[in-house]
N, CA, C and O atoms as a GROMACS GRO file, in nm:
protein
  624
    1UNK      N    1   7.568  11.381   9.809
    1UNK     CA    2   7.615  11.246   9.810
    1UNK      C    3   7.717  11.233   9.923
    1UNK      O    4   7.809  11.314   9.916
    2UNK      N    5   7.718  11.153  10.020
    2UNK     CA    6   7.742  11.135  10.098
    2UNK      C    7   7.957  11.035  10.062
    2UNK      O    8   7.966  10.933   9.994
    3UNK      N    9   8.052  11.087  10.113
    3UNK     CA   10   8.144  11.003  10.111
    3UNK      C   11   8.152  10.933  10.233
    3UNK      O   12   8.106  10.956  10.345
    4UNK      N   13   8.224  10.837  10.183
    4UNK     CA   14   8.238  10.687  10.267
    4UNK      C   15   8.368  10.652  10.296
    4UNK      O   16   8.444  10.633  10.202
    5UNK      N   17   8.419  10.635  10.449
    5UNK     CA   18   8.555  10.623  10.525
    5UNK      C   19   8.599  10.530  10.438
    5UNK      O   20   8.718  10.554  10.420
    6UNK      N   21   8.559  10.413  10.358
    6UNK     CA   22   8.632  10.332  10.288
    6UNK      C   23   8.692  10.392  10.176
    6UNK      O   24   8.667  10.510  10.150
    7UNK      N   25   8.805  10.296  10.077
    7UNK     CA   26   8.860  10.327   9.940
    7UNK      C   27   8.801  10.245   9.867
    7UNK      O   28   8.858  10.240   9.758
    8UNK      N   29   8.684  10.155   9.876
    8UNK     CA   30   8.668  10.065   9.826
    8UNK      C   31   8.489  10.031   9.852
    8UNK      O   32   8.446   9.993   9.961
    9UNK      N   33   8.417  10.047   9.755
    9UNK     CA   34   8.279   9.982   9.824
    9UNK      C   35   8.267   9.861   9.772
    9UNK      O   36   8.191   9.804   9.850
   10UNK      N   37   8.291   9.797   9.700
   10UNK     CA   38   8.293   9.675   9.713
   10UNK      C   39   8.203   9.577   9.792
   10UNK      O   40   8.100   9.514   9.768
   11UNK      N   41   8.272   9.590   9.875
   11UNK     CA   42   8.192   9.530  10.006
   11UNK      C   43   8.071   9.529  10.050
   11UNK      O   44   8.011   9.428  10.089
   12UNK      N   45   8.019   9.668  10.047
   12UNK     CA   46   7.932   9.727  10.066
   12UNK      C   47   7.831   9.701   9.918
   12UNK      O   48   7.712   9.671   9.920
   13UNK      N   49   7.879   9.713   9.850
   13UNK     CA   50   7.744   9.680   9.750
   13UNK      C   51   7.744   9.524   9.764
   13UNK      O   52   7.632   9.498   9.806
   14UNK      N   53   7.795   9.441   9.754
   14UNK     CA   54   7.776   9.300   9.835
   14UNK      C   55   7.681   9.239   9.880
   14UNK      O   56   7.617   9.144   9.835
   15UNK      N   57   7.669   9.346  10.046
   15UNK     CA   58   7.610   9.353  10.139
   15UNK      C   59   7.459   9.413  10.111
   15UNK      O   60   7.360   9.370  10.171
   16UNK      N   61   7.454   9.531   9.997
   16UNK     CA   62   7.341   9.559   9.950
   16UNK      C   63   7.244   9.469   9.865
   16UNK      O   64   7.122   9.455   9.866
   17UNK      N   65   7.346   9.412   9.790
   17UNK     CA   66   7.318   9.323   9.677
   17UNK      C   67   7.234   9.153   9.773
   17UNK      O   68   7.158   9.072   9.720
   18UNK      N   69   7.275   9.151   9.892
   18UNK     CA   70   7.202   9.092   9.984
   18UNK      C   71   7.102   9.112  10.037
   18UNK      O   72   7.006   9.037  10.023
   19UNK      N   73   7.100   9.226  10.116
   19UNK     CA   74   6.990   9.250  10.196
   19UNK      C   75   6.886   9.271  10.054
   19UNK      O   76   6.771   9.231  10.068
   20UNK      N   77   6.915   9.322   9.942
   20UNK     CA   78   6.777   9.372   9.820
   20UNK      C   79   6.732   9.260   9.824
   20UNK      O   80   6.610   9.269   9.833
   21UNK      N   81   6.783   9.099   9.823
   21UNK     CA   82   6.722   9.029   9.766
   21UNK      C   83   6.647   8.935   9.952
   21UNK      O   84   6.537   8.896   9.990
   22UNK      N   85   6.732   8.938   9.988
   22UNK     CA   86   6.655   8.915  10.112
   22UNK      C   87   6.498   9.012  10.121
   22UNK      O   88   6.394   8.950  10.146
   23UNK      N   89   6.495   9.114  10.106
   23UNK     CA   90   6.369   9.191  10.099
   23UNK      C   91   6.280   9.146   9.992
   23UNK      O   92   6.161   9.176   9.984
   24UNK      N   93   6.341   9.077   9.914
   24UNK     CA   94   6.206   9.015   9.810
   24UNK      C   95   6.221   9.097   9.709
   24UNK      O   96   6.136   9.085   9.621
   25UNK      N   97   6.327   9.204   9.688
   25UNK     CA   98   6.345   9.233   9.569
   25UNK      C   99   6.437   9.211   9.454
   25UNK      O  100   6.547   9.155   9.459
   26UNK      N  101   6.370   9.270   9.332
   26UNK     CA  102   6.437   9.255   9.199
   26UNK      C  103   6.530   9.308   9.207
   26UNK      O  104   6.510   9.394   9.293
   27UNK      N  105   6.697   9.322   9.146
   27UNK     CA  106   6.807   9.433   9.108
   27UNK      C  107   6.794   9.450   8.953
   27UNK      O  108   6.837   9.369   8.872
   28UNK      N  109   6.737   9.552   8.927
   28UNK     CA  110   6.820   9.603   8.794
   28UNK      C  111   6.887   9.670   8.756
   28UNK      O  112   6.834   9.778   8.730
   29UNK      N  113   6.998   9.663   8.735
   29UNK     CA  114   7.138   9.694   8.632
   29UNK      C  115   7.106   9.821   8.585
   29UNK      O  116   7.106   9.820   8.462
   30UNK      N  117   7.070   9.968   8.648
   30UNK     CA  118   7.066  10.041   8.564
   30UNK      C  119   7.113  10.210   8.673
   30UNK      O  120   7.085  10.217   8.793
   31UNK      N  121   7.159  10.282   8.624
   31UNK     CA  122   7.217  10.418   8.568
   31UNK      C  123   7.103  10.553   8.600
   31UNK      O  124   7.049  10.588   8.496
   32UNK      N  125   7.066  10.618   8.701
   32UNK     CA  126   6.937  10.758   8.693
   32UNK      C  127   7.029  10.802   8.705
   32UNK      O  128   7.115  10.781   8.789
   33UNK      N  129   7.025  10.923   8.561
   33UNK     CA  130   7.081  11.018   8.543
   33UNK      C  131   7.023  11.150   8.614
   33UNK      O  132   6.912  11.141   8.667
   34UNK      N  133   7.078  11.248   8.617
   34UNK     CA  134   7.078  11.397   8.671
   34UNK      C  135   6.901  11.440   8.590
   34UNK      O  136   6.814  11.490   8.661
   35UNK      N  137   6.882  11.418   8.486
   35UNK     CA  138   6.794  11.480   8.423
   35UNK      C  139   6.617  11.436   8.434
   35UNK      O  140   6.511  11.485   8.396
   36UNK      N  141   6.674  11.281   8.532
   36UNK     CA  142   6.568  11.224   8.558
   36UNK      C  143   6.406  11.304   8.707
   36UNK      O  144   6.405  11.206   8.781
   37UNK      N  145   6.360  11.346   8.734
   37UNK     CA  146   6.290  11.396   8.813
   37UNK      C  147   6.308  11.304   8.908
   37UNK      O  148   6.254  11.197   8.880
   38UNK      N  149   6.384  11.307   9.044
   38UNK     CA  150   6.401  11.221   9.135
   38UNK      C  151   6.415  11.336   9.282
   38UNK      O  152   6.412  11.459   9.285
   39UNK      N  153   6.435  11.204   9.427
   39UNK     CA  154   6.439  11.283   9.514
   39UNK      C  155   6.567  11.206   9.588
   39UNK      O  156   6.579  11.085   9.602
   40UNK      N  157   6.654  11.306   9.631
   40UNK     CA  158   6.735  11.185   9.693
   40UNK      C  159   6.739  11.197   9.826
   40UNK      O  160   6.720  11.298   9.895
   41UNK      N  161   6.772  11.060   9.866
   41UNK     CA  162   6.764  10.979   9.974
   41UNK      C  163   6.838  11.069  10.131
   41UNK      O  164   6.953  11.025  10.123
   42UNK      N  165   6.838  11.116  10.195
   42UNK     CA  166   6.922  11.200  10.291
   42UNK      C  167   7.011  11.079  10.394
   42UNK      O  168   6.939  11.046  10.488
   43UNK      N  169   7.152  11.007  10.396
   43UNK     CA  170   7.147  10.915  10.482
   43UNK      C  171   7.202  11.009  10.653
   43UNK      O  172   7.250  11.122  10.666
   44UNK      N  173   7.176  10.925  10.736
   44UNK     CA  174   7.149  10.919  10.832
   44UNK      C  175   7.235  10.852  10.951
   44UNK      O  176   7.228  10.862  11.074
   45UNK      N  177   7.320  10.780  10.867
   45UNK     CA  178   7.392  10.706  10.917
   45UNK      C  179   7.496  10.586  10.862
   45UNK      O  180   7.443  10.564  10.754
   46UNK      N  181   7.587  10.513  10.867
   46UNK     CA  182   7.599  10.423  10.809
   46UNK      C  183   7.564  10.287  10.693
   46UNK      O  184   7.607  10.252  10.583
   47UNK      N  185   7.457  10.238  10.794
   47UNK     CA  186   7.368  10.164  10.744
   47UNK      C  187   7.194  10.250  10.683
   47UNK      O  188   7.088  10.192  10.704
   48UNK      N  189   7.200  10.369  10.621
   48UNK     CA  190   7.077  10.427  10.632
   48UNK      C  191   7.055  10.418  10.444
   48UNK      O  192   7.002  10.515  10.390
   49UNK      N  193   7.086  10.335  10.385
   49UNK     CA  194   7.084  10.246  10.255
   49UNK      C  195   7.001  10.119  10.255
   49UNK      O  196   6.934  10.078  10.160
   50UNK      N  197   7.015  10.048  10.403
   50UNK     CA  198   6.933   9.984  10.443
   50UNK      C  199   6.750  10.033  10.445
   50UNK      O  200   6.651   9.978  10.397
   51UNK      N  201   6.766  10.145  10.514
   51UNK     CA  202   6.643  10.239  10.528
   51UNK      C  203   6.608  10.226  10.372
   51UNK      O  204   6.498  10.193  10.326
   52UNK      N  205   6.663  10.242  10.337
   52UNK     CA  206   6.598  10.333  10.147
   52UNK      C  207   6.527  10.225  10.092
   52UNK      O  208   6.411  10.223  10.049
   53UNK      N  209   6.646  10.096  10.101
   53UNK     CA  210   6.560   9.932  10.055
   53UNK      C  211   6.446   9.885  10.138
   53UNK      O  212   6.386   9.788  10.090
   54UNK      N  213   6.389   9.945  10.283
   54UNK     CA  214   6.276   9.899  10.312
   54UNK      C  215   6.176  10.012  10.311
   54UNK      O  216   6.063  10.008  10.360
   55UNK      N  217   6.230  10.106  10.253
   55UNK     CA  218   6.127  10.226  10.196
   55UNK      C  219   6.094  10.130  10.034
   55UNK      O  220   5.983  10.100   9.991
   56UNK      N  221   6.163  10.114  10.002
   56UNK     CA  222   6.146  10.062   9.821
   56UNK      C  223   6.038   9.930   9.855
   56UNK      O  224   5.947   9.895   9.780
   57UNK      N  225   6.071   9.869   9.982
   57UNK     CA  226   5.978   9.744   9.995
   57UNK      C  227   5.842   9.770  10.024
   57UNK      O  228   5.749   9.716   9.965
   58UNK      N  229   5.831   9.861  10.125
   58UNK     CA  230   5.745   9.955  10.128
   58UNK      C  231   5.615  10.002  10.040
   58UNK      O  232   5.494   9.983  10.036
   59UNK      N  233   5.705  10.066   9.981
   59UNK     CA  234   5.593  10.052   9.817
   59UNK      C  235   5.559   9.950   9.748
   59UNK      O  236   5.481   9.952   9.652
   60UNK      N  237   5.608   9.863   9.788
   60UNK     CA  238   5.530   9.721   9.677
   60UNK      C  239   5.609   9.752   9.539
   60UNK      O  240   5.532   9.719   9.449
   61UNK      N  241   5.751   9.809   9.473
   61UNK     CA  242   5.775   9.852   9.371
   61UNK      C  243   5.857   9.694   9.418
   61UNK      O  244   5.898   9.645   9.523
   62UNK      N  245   5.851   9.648   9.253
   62UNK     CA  246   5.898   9.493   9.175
   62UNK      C  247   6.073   9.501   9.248
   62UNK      O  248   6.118   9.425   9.334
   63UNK      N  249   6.134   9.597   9.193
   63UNK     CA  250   6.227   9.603   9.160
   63UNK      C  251   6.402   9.751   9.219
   63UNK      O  252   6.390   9.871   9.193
   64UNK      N  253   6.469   9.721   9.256
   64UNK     CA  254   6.554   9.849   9.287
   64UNK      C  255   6.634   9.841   9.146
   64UNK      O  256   6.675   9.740   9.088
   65UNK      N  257   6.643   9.967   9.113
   65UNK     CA  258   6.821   9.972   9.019
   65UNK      C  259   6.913  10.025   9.147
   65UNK      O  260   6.899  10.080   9.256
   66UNK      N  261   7.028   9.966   9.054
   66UNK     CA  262   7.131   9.945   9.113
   66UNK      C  263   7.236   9.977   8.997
   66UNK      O  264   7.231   9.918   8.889
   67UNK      N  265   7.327  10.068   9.024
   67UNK     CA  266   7.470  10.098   8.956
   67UNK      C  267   7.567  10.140   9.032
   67UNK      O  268   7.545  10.196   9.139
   68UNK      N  269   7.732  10.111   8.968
   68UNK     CA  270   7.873  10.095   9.011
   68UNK      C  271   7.927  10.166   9.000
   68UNK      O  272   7.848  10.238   8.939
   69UNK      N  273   8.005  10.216   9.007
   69UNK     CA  274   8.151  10.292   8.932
   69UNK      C  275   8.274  10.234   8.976
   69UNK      O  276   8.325  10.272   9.081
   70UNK      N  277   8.339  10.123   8.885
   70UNK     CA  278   8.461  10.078   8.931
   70UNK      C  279   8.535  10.152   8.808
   70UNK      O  280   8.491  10.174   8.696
   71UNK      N  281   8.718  10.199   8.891
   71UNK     CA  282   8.756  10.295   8.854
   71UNK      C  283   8.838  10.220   8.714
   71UNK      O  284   8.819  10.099   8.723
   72UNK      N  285   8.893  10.242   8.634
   72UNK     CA  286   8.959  10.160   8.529
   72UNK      C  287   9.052  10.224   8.502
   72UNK      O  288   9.026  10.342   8.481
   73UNK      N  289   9.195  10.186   8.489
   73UNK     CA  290   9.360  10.261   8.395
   73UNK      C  291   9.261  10.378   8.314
   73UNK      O  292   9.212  10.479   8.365
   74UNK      N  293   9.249  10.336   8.180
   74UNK     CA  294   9.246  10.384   8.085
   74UNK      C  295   9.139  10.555   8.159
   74UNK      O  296   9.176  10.672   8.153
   75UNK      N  297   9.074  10.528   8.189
   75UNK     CA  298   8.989  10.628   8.222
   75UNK      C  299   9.055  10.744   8.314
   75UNK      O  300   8.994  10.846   8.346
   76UNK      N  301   9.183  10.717   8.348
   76UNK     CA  302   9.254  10.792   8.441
   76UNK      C  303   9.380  10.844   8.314
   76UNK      O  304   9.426  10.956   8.334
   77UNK      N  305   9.436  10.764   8.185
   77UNK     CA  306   9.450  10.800   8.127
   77UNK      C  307   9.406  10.915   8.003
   77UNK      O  308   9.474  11.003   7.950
   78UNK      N  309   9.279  10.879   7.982
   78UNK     CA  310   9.231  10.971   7.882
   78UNK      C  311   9.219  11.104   7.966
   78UNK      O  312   9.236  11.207   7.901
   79UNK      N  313   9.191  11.119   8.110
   79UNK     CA  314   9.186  11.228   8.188
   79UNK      C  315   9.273  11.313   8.205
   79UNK      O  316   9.259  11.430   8.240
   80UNK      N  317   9.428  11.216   8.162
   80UNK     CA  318   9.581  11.289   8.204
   80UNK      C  319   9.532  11.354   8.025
   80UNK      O  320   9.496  11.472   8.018
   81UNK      N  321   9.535  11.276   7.909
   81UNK     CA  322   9.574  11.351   7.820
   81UNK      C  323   9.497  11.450   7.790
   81UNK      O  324   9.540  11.553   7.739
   82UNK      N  325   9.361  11.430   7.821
   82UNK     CA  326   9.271  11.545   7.817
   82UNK      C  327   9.345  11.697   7.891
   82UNK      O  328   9.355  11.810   7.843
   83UNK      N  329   9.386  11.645   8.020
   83UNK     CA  330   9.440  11.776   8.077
   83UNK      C  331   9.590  11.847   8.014
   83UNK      O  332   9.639  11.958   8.032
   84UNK      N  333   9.636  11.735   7.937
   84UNK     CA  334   9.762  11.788   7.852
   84UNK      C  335   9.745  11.873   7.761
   84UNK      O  336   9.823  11.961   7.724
   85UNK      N  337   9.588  11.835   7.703
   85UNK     CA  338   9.556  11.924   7.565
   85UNK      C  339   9.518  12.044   7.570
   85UNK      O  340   9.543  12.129   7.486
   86UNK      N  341   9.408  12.069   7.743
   86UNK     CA  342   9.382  12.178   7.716
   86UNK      C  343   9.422  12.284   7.814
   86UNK      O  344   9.381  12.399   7.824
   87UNK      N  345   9.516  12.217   7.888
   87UNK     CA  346   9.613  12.316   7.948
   87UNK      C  347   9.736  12.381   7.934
   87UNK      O  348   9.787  12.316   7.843
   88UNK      N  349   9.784  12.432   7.953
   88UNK     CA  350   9.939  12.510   7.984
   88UNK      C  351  10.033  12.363   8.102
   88UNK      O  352   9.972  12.320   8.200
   89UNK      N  353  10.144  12.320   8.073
   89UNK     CA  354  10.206  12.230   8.150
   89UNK      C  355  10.175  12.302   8.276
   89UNK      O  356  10.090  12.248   8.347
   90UNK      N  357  10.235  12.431   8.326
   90UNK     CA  358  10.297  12.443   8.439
   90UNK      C  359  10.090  12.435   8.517
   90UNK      O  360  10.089  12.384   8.629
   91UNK      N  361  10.002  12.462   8.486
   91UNK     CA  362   9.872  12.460   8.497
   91UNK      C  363   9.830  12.340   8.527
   91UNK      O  364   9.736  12.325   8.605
   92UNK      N  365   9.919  12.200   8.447
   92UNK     CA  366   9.834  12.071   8.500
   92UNK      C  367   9.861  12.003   8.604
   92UNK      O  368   9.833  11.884   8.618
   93UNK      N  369   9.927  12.088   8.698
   93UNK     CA  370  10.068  12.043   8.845
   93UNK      C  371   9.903  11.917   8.944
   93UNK      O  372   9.891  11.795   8.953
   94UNK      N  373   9.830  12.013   8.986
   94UNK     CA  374   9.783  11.916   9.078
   94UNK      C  375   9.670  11.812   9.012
   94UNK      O  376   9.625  11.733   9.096
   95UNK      N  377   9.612  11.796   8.868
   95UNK     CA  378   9.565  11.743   8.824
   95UNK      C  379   9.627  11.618   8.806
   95UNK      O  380   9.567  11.512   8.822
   96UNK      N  381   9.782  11.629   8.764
   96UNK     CA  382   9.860  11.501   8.755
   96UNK      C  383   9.929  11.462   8.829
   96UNK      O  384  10.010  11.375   8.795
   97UNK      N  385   9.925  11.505   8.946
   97UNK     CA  386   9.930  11.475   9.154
   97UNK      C  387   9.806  11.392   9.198
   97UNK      O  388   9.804  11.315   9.294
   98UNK      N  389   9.680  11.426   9.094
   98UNK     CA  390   9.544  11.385   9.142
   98UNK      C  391   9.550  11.238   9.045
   98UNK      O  392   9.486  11.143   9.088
   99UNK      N  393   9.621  11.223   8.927
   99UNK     CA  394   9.651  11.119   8.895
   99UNK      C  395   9.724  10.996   8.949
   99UNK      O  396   9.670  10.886   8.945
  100UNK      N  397   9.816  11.010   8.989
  100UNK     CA  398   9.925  10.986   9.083
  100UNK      C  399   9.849  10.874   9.218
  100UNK      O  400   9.867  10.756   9.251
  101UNK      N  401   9.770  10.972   9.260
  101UNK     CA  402   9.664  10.919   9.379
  101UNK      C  403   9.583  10.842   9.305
  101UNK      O  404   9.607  10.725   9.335
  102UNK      N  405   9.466  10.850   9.190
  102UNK     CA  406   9.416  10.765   9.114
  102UNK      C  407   9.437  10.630   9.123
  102UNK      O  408   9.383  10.533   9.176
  103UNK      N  409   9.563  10.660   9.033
  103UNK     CA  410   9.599  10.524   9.002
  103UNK      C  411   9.609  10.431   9.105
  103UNK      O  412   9.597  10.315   9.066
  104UNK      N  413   9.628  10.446   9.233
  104UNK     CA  414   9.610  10.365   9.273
  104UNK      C  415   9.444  10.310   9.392
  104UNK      O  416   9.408  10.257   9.497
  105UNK      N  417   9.410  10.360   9.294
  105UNK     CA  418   9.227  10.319   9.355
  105UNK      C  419   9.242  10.199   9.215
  105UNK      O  420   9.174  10.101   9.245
  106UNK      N  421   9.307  10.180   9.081
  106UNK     CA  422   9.223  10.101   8.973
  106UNK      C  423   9.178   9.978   9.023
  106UNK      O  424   9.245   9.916   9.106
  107UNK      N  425   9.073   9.938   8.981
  107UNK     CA  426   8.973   9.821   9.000
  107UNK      C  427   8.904   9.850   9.171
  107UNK      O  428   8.884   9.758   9.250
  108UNK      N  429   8.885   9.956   9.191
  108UNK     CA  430   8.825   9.986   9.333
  108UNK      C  431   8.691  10.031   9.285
  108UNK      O  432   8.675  10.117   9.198
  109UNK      N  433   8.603   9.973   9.342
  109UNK     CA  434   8.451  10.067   9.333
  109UNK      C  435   8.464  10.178   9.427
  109UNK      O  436   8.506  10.175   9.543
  110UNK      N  437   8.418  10.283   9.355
  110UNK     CA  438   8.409  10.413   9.371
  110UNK      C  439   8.242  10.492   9.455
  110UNK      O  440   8.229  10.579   9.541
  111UNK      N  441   8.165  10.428   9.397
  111UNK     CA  442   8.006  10.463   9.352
  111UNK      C  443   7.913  10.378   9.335
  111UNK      O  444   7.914  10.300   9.241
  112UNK      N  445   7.798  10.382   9.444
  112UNK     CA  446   7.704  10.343   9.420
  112UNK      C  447   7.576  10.425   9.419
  112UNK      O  448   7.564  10.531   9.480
  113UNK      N  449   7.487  10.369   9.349
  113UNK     CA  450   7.353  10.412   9.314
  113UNK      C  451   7.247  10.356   9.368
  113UNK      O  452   7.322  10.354   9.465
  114UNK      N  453   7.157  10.313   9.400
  114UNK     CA  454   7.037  10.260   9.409
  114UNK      C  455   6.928  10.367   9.363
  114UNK      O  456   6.951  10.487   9.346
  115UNK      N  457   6.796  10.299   9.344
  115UNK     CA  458   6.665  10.420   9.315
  115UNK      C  459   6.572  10.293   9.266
  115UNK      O  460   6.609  10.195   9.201
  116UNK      N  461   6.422  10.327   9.326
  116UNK     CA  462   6.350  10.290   9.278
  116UNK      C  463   6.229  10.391   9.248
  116UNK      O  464   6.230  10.496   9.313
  117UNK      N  465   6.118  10.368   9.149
  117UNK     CA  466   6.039  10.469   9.099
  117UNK      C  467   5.897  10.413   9.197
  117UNK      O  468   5.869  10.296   9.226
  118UNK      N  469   5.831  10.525   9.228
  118UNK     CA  470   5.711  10.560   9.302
  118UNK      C  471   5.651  10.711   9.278
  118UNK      O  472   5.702  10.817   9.315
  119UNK      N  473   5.548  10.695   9.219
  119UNK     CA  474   5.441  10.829   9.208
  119UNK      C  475   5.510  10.849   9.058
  119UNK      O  476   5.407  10.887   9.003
  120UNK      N  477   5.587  10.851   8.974
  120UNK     CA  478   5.622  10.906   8.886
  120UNK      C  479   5.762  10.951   8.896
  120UNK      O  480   5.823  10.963   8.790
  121UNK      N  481   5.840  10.985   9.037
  121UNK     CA  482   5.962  10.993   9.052
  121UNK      C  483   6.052  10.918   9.100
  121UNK      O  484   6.016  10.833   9.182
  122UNK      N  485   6.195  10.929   9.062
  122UNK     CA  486   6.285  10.853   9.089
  122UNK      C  487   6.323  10.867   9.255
  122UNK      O  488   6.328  10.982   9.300
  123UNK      N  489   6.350  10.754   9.345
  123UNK     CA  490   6.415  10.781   9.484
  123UNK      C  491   6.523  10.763   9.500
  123UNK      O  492   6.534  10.663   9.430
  124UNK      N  493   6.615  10.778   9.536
  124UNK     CA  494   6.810  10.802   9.497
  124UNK      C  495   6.876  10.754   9.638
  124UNK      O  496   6.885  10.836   9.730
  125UNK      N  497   6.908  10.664   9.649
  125UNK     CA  498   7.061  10.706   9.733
  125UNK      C  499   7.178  10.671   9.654
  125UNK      O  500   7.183  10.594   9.558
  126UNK      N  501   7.288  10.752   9.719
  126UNK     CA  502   7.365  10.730   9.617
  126UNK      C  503   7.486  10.763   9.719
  126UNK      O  504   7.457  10.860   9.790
  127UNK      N  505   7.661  10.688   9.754
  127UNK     CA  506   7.714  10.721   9.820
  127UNK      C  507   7.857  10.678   9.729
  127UNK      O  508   7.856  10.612   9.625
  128UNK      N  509   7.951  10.723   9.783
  128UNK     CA  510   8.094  10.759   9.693
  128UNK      C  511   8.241  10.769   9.812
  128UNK      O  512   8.227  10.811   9.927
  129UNK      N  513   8.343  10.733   9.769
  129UNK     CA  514   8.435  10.726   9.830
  129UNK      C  515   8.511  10.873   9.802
  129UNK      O  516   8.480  10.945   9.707
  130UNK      N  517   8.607  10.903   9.893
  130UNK     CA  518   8.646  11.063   9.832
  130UNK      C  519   8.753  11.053   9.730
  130UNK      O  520   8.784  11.150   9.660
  131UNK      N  521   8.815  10.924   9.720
  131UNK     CA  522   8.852  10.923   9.514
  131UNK      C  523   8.764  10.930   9.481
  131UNK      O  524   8.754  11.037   9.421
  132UNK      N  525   8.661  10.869   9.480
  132UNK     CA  526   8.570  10.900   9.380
  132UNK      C  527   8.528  11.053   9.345
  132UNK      O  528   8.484  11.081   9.234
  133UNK      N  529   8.543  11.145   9.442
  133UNK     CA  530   8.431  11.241   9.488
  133UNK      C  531   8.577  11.322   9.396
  133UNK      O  532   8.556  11.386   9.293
  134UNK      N  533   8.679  11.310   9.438
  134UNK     CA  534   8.781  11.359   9.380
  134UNK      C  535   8.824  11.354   9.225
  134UNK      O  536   8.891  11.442   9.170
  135UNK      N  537   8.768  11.218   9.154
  135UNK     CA  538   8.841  11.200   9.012
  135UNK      C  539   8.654  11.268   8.922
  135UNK      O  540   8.623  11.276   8.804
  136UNK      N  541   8.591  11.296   9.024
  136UNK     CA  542   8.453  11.367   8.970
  136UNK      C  543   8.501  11.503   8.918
  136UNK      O  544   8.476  11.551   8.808
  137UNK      N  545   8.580  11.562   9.024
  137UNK     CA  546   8.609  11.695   9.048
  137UNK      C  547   8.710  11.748   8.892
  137UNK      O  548   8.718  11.848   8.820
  138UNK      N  549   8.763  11.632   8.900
  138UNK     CA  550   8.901  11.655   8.785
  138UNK      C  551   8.816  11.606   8.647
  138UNK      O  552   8.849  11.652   8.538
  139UNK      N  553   8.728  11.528   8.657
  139UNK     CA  554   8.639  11.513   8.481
  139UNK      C  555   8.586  11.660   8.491
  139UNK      O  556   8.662  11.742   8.440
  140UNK      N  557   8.469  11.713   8.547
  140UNK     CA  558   8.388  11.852   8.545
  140UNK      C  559   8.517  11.926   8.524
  140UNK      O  560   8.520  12.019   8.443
  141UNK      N  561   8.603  11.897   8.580
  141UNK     CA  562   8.702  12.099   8.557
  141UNK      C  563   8.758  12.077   8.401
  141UNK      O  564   8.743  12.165   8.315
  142UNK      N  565   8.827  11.944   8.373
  142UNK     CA  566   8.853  11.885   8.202
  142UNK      C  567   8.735  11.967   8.121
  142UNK      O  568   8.740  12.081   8.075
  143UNK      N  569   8.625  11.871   8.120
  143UNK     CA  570   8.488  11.926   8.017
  143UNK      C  571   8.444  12.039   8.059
  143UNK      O  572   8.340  12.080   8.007
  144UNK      N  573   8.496  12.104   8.143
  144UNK     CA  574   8.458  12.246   8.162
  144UNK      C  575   8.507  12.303   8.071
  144UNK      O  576   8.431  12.354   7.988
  145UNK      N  577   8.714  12.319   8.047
  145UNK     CA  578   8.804  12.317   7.973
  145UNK      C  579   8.789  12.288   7.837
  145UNK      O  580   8.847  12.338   7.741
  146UNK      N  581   8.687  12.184   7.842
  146UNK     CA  582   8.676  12.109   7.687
  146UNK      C  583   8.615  12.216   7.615
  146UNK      O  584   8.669  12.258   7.512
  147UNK      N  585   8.449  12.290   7.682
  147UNK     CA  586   8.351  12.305   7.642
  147UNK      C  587   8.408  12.444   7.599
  147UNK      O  588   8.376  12.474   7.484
  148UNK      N  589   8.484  12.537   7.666
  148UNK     CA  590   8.494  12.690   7.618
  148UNK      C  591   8.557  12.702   7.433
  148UNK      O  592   8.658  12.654   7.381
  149UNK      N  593   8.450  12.782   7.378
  149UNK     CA  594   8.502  12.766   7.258
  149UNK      C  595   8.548  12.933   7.216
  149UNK      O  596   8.497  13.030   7.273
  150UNK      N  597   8.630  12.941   7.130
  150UNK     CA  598   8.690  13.053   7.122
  150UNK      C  599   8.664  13.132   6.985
  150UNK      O  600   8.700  13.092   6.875
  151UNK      N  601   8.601  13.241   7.009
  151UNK     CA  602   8.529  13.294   6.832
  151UNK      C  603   8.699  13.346   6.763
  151UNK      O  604   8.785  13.419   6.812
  152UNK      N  605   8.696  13.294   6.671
  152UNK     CA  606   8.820  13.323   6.606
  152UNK      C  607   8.768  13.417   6.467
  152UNK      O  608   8.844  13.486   6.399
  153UNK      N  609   8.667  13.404   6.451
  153UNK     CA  610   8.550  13.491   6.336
  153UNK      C  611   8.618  13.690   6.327
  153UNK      O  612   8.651  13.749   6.430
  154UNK      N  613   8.623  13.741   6.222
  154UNK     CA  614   8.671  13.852   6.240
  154UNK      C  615   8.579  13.948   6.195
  154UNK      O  616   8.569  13.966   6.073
  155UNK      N  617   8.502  14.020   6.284
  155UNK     CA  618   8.378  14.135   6.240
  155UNK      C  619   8.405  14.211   6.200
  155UNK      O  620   8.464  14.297   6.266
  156UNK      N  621   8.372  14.227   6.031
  156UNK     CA  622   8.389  14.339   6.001
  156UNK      C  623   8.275  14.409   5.930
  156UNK      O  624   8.287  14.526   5.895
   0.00000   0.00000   0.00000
């Protein structure tokens, strides 16, 4: 996934949200997850999102999805307390430095998605700001944290 010199895409999905429909296509409102069989998009350049929507036109497919990630308080909160719970204080130093910076992206789009389906698989581009790429980094290391479970069981 490619990051983007901006703090903000905004704009940029806008601009997408234009040209899709200028191309004669549908947007739908939706989310390809990791688990989906897809290929993603390699960009090329700036404008190479453009490319992907006249590949999607291309195929004669109805429709692109399209999804956001605008950043929200609370979600930067549950992240601080998450890292309170399952760390050691002196351990959560640059996580709540990485907060710090957060907070001030809230109400910034972070993430976009596009994909449309052809042959049976999903086609992806997908591009991100480096908060974004950054408050990714700090959820995975949390639920990393979350997930280790500890046998407290005594074999005897």
């Amino acid at each position: 996934m490619g990051a983007m010199q901006t703090d903000d895409l905004l704009g940029l999905k806008d601009d997408m949200i234009a040209f899709i429909a200028g191309n004669g296509l549908r947007r739908l409102p939706a989310f390809v997850p990791e688990d989906v069989p897809s290929v993603m998009f390699e960009e090329e350049g700036a404008d190479s999102w453009k490319d992907f929507v006249e590949h999607a036109k291309a195929t004669e497919v109805a429709f692109v999805t399209m999804s956001d990630v605008v950043l929200v308080k609370q979600d930067i909160e549950v992240l601080i307390e998450r890292t309170r719970v399952h760390r050691f204080p002196d351990e959560a130093g640059q996580e709540l430095d990485d907060a710090q910076y957060l907070l001030q992206c809230v109400g910034k789009t972070g993430y976009l998605q596009l994909g449309f389906a052809y042959g049976g698989v999903m086609f992806l581009y997908e591009t991100a700001t480096d908060w974004y790429d950054r408050y990714q980094r700090w959820m995975e290391a949390v639920s990393d944290v979350g997930d280790i479970v500890l046998d407290d069981s005594d074999d005897e």
